[in-house]
C-alpha positions as CSV (number, residue, x, y, z in Angstrom):
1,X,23.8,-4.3,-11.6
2,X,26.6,-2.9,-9.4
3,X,26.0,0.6,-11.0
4,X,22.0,0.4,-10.1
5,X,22.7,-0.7,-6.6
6,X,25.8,2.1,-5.5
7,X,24.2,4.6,-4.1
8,X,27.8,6.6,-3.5
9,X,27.4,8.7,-6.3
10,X,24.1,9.6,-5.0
11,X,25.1,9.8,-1.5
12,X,27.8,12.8,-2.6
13,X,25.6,14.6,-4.7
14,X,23.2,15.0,-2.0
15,X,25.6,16.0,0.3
16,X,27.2,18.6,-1.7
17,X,23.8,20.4,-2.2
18,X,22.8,20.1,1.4
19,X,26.2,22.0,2.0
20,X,25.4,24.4,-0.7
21,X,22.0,25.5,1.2
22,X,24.1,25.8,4.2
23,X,26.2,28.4,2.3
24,X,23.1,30.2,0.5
25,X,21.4,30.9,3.8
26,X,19.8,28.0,4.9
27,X,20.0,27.0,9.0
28,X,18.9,23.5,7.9
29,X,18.1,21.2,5.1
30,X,17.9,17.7,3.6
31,X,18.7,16.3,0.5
32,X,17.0,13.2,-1.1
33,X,17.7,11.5,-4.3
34,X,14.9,8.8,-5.2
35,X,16.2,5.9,-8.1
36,X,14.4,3.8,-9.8
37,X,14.6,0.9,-12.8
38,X,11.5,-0.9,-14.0
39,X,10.6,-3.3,-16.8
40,X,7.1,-4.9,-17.8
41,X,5.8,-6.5,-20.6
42,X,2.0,-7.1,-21.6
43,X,0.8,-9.7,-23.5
44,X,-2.9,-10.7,-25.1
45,X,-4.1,-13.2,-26.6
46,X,-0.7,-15.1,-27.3
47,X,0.8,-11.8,-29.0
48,X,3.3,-9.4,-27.2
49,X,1.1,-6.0,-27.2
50,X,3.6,-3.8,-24.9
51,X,7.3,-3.4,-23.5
52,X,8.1,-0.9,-21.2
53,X,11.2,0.1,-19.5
54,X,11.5,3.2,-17.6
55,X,15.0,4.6,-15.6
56,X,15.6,7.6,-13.2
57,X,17.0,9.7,-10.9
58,X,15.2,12.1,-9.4
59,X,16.6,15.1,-6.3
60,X,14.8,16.6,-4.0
61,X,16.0,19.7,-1.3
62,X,14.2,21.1,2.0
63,X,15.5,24.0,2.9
64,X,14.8,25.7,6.3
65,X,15.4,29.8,7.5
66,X,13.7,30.0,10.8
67,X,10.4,28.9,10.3
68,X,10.0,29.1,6.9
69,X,10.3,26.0,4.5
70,X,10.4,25.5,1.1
71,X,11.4,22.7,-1.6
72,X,12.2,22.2,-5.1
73,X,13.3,19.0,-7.2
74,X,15.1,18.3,-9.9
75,X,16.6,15.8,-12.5
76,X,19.9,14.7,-13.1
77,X,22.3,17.4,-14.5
78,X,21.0,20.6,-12.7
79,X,23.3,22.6,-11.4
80,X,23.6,21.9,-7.6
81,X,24.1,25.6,-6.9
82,X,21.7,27.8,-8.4
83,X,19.0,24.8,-7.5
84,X,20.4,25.8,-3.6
85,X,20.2,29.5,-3.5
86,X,16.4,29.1,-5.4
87,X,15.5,26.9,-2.6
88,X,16.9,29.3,-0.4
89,X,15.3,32.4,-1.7
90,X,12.0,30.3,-2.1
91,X,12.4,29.7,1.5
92,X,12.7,33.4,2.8
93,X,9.9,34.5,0.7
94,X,7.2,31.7,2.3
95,X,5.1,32.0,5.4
96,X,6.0,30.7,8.8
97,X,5.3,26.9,9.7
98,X,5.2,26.6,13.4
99,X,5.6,23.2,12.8
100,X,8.5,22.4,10.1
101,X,12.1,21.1,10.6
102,X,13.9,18.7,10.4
103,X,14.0,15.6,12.8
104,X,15.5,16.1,16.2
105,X,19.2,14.9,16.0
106,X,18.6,12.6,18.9
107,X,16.1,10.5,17.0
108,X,17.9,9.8,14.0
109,X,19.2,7.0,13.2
110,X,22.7,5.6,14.2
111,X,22.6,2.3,12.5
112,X,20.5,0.8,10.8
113,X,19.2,-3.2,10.2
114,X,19.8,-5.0,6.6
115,X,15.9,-6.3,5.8
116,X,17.3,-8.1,2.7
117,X,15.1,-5.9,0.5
118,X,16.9,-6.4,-2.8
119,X,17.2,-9.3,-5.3
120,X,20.2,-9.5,-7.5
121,X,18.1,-11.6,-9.6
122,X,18.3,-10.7,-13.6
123,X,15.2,-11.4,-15.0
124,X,15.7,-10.8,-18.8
125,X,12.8,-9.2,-21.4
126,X,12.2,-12.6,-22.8
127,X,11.5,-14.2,-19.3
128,X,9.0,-11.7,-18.4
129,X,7.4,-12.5,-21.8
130,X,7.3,-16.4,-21.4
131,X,5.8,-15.8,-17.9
132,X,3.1,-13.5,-19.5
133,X,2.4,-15.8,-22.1
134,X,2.3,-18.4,-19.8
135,X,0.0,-16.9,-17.1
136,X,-2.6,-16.6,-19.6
137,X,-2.6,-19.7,-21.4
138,X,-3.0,-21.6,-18.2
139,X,-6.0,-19.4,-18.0
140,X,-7.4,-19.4,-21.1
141,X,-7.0,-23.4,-20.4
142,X,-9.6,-23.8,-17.9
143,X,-13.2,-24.9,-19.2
144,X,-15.5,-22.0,-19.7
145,X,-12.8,-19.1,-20.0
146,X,-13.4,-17.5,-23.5
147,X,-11.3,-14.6,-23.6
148,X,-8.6,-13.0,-21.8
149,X,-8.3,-9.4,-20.9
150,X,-4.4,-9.2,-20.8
151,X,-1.6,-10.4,-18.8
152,X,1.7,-8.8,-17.8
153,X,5.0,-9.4,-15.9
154,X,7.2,-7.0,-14.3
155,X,10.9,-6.6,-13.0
156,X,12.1,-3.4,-10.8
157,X,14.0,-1.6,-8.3
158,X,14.1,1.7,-6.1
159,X,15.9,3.0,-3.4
160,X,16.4,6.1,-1.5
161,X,19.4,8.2,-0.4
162,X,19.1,10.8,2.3
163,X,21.4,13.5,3.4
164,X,20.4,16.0,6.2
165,X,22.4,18.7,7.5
166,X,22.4,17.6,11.2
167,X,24.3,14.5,10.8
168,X,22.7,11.6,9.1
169,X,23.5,10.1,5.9
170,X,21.7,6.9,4.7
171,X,20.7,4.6,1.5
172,X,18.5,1.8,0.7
173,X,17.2,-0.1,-2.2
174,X,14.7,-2.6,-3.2
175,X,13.4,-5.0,-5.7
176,X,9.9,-5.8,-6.7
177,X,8.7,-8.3,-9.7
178,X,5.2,-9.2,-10.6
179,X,2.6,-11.0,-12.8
180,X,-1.2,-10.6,-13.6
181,X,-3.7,-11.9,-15.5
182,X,-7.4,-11.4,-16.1
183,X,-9.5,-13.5,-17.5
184,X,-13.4,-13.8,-19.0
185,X,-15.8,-16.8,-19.4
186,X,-19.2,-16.9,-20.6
187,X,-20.3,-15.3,-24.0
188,X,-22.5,-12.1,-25.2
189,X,-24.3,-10.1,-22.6
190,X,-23.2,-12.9,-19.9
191,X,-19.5,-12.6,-19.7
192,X,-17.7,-12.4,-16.2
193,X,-14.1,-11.0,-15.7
194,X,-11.9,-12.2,-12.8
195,X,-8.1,-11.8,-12.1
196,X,-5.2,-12.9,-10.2
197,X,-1.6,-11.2,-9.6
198,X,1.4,-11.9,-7.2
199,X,3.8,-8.9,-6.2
200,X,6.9,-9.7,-4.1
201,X,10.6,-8.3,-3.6
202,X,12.2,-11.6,-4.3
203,X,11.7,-13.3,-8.2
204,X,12.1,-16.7,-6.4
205,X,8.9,-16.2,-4.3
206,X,6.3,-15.1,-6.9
207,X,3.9,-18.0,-7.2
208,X,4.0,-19.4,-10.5
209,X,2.5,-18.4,-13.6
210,X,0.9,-21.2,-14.3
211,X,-1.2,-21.0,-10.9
212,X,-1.9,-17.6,-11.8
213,X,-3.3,-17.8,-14.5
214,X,-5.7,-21.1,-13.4
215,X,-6.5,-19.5,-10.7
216,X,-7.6,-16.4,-12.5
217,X,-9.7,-18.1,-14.9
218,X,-11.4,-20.1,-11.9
219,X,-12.6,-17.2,-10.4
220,X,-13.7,-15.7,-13.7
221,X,-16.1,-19.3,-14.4
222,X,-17.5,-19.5,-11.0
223,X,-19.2,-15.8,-11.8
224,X,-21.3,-16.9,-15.0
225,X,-24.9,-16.8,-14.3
226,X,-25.0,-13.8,-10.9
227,X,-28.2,-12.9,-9.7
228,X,-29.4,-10.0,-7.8
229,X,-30.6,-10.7,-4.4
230,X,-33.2,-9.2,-2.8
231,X,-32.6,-6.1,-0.4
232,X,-31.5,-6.6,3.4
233,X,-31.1,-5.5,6.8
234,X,-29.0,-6.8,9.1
235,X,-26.6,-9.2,7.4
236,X,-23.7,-10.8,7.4
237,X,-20.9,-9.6,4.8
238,X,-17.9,-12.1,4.3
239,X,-14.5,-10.3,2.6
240,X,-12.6,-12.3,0.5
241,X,-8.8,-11.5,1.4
242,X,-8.7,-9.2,-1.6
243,X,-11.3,-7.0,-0.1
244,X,-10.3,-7.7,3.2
245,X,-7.1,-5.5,2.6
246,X,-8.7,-2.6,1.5
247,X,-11.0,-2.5,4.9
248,X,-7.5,-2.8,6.5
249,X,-6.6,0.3,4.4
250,X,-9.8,2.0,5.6
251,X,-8.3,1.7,9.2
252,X,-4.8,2.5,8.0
253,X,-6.4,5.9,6.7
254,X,-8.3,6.5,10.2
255,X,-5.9,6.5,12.3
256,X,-2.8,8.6,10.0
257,X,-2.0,11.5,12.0
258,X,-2.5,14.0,8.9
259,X,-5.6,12.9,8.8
260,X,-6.4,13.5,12.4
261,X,-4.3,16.9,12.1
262,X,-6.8,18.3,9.1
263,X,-9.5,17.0,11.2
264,X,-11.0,14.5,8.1
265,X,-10.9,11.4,10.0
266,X,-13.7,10.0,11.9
267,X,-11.3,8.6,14.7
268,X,-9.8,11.9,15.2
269,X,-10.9,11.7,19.0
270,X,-10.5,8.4,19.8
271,X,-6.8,8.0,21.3
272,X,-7.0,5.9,23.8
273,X,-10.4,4.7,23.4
274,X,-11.7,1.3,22.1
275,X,-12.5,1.7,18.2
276,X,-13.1,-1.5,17.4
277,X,-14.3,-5.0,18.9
278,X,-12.0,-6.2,22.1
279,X,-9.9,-9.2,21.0
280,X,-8.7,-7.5,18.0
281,X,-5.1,-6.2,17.5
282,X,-3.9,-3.9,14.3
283,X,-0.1,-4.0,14.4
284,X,2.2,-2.1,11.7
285,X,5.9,-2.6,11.3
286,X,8.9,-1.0,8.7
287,X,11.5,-3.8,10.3
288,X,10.2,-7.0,8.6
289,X,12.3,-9.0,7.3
290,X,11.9,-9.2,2.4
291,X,8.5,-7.4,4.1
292,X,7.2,-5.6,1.5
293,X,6.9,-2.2,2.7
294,X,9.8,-2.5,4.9
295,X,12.6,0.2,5.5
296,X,15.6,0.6,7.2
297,X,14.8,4.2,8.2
298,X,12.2,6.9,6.9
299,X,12.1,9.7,4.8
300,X,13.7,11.6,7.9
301,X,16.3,9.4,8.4
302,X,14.5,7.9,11.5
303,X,14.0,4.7,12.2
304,X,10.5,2.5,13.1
305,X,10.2,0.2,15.7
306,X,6.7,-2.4,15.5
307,X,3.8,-0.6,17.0
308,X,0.5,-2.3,18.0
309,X,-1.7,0.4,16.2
310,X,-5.2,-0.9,18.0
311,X,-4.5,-3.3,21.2
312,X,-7.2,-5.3,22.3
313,X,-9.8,-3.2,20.5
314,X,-8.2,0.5,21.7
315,X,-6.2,2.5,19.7
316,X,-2.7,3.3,21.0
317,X,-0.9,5.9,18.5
318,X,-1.1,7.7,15.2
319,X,1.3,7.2,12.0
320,X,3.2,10.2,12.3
321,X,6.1,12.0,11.3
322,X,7.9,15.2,12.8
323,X,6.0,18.0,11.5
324,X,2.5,15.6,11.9
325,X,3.8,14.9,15.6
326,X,4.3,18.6,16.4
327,X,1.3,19.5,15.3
328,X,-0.7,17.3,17.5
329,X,1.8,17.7,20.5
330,X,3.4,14.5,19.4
331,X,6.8,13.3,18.4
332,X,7.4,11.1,15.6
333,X,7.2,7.1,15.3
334,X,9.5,7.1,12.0
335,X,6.5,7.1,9.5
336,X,7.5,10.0,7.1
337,X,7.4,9.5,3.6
338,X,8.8,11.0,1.0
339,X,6.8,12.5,-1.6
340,X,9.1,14.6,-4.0
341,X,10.3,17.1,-1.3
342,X,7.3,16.7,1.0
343,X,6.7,14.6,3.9
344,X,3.9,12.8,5.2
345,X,3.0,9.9,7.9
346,X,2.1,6.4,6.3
347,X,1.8,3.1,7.3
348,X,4.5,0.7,6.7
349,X,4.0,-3.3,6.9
350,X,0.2,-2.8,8.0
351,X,-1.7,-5.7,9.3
352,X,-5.2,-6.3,10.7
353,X,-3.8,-9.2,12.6
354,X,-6.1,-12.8,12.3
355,X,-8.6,-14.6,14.2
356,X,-8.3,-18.3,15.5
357,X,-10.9,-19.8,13.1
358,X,-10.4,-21.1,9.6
359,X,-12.1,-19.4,6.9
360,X,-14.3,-22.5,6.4
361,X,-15.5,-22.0,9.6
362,X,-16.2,-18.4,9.1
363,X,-18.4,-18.8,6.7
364,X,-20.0,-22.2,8.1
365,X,-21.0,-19.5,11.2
366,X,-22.1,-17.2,9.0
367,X,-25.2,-19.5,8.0
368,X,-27.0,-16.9,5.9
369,X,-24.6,-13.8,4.2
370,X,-23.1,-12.3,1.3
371,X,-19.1,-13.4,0.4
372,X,-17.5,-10.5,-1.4
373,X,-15.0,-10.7,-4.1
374,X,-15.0,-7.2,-5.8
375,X,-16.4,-3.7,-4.9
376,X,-16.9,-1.1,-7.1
377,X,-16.8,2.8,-6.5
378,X,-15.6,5.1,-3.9
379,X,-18.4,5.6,-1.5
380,X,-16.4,5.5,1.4
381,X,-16.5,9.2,3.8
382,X,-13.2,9.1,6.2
383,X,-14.7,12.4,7.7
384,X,-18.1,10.4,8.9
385,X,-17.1,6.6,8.4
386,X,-20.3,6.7,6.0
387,X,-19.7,3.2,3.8
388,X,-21.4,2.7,0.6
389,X,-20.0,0.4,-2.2
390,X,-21.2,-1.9,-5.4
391,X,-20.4,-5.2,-5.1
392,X,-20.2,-8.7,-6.3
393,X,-19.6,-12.3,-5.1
394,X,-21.3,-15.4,-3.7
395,X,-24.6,-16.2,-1.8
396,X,-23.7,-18.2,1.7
397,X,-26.8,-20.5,2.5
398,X,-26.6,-22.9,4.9
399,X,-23.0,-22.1,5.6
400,X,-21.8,-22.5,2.2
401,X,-21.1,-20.8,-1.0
402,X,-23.6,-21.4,-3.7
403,X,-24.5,-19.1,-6.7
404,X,-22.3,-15.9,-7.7
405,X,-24.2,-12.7,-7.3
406,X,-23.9,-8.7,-8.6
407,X,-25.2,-5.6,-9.1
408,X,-26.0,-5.3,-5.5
409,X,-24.5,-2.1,-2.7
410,X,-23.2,-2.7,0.6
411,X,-23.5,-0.1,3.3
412,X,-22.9,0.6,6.9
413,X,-20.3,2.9,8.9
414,X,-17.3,2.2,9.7
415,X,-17.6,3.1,12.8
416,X,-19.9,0.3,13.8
417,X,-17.7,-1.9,11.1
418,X,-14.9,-1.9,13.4
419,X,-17.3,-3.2,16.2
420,X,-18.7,-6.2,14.0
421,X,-15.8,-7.9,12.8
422,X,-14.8,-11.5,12.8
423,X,-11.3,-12.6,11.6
424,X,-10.0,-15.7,10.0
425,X,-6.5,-17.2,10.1
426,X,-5.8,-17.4,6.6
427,X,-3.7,-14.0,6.9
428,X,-0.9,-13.3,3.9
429,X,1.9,-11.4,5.6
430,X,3.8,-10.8,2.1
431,X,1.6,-7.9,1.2
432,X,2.4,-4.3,2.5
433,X,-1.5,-3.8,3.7
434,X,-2.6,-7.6,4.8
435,X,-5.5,-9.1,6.6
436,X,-7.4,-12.5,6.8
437,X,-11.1,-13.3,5.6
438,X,-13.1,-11.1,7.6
439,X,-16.9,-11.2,8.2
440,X,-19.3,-7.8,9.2
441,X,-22.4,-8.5,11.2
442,X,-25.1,-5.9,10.5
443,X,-25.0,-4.3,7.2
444,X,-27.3,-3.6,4.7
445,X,-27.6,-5.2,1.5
446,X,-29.7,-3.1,-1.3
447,X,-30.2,-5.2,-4.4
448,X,-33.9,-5.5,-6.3
């Protein structure tokens, strides 16, 4: 393990081929190498059907002459200076970016906090089997499951070492193990699939594969026998938690300042406005704590501090980074990612924050509605907010659910969305994008 988690090695390397753009021509650069480790297995019906295991290293350099930007990447074993004076001549022979450099000195980061991101946990081939195998046995367990779709377990790690020629030098790593299993009840043209998975950075927290499993083949029983509803206007749409995050990730997307930048988001003129109902508060922060889309500092070497993204209904700021900031007249919050040797703004420990009500009481309010457990398609426009998506779950009458539904659309737009929400408490904070059981006033449901 002590060889997967010293980053020293790394940490040189970089630096020597910043130093070596320095010396080719560059005025600035920055150096990043990205490691990784993973392991899974997958498992059906009782028999092993894969093992993977996958390991590397991967560099990227930014160079800078002026104005002019340009990046290349590269394995293990290149040779540090001709991958230098190609960046470098790459760079001279691009257009001018008003926008590109690096971060300004003063924002980098000093110090940095220890979020206790890693696991030393070894969690052997044959462990990850047994919790396959046991995920879905407890699944295939529960009376009316018939067949299972696959279940898998997972062990890995990554980090990320960045050197920049004004000064900062930094490393991080993390660890992340999972499990998964899907599951199907009923028979012939009446089967129903349902799943259930945990992800989280330390082995010790996963929830049990066991529960899992049930779990999974619970939700795949309670589906037999869905009917399709007859169209509506004007109701009431529950998310389940599930779906809940991904209407989180809709406002995630809204409000990222590349978005807003290439004018495709539908919020693009909202700063300092209300976009969504008062009461409401979206918050996003990289310094949490084992949070699972926590970091230290970001892929400029700056570090995050907890921003509350919408307050009170209003939106307060962009994900940005420094190029993304500069472009809007901004400066940076320490969002930049790294992707190879680009950089873009992303959120980082996103969360639609809750309500005061349980979910019981949610959907005891919502009388009449639609619960949702699984939408299908893409039908969502970022540029309008137009919302349009297949969908499955459970009738609500009379405050409760009753019969499992499908093959019915939901639609709306965001923008009014945003305006009809109702949030529960039941809020899981170990999930990089989280958010509570939500309900949506107002939408339309098209079914036969």
């Amino acid at each position: 393990m002590s060889d997967i988690i010293d980053s020293d090695v790394l940490q040189k390397r970089a630096a020597e081929l910043v130093d070596l753009a320095l010396k080719a021509g560059a005025d600035q650069a920055d150096a990043v190498a990205l490691r990784s480790r993973s392991r899974s297995v997958s498992v059906r019906l009782g028999k092993v059907e894969g093992t993977e295991a996958s390991e590397s290293d991967d560099f990227s350099l930014r160079v800078f002459v002026g104005r002019r930007v340009a990046s290349v990447s590269a394995n293990p074993g290149f040779d540090l200076k001709v991958l230098a004076e190609r960046a470098v001549a790459m760079a001279k022979a691009s257009p001018e970016d008003p926008f590109a450099s690096l971060a300004d000195a003063e924002r980098l980061a000093k110090s940095y906090p220890d979020l206790e991101l890693f696991d030393p946990t070894e969690v052997s081939t044959d462990a990850l089997t047994a919790a396959a195998l046991e995920a879905e046995e407890a699944a295939l367990a529960v009376n009316g499951v018939t067949n299972s779709s696959g279940a898998g377990a997972s062990a890995g790690m990554g980090g990320m070492v960045l050197v920049t020629s004004h000064g900062f030098s930094g490393a991080y790593m993390g660890t992340r193990f999972g499990r998964s299993v899907s599951a199907i009840a009923g028979n012939g043209t009446k089967m129903e699939r349902d799943y259930d998975f945990d992800s989280r950075l330390y082995f010790a927290d996963l929830k049990p594969a066991a529960e899992i499993g049930r779990t999974a083949g619970e939700r795949a029983v309670a589906r037999i026998g869905p009917r399709q509803v007859p169209t509506r206007k004007n109701i009431t749409v529950v998310f389940d938690p599930r779906m809940a995050r991904g209407f989180a990730g809709h406002i995630a997307g809204a409000i990222n300042g590349a978005s807003v930048a290439r004018k495709t988001s539908f919020l693009r003129d909202m700063m300092g406005k209300p976009v969504m109902k008062a009461g409401i508060h979206v918050t996003d922060d990289p310094l949490v704590v084992r949070g699972a889309s926590s970091r230290p500092f970001d892929g400029e070497g700056v570090t995050g501090q907890k921003l509350s993204m919408i307050e009170d209904g209003v939106l307060k700021h962009w994900f940005l980074s420094t190029s993304t900031g500069r472009e809007l007249g901004l400066e940076t919050n320490g969002r930049g990612v790294r992707s190879g040797p680009a950089v873009s703004p992303s959120s980082t420990n996103f969360a639609l924050e809750p309500g005061n009500i349980s979910r019981e009481e949610l959907i005891r309010n919502v009388g009449t509605g639609f619960y949702v457990t699984e939408l299908i398609g893409q039908g969502v426009n970022m540029l309008t907010g137009e919302y349009s998506r297949g969908a499955s779950g459970f009738w609500i009458e009379n405050g409760e659910l009753t019969f499992p539904v499908s093959e019915v659309t939901i639609a709306s737009n965001l923008k009014q969305m945003f305006f009809a929400v109702t949030l529960a408490d039941d809020i899981d904070r170990k999930f990089g994008v989280a958010a509570p059981t939500l309900a949506i006033e107002g939408m339309t449901l098209a079914g036969k």
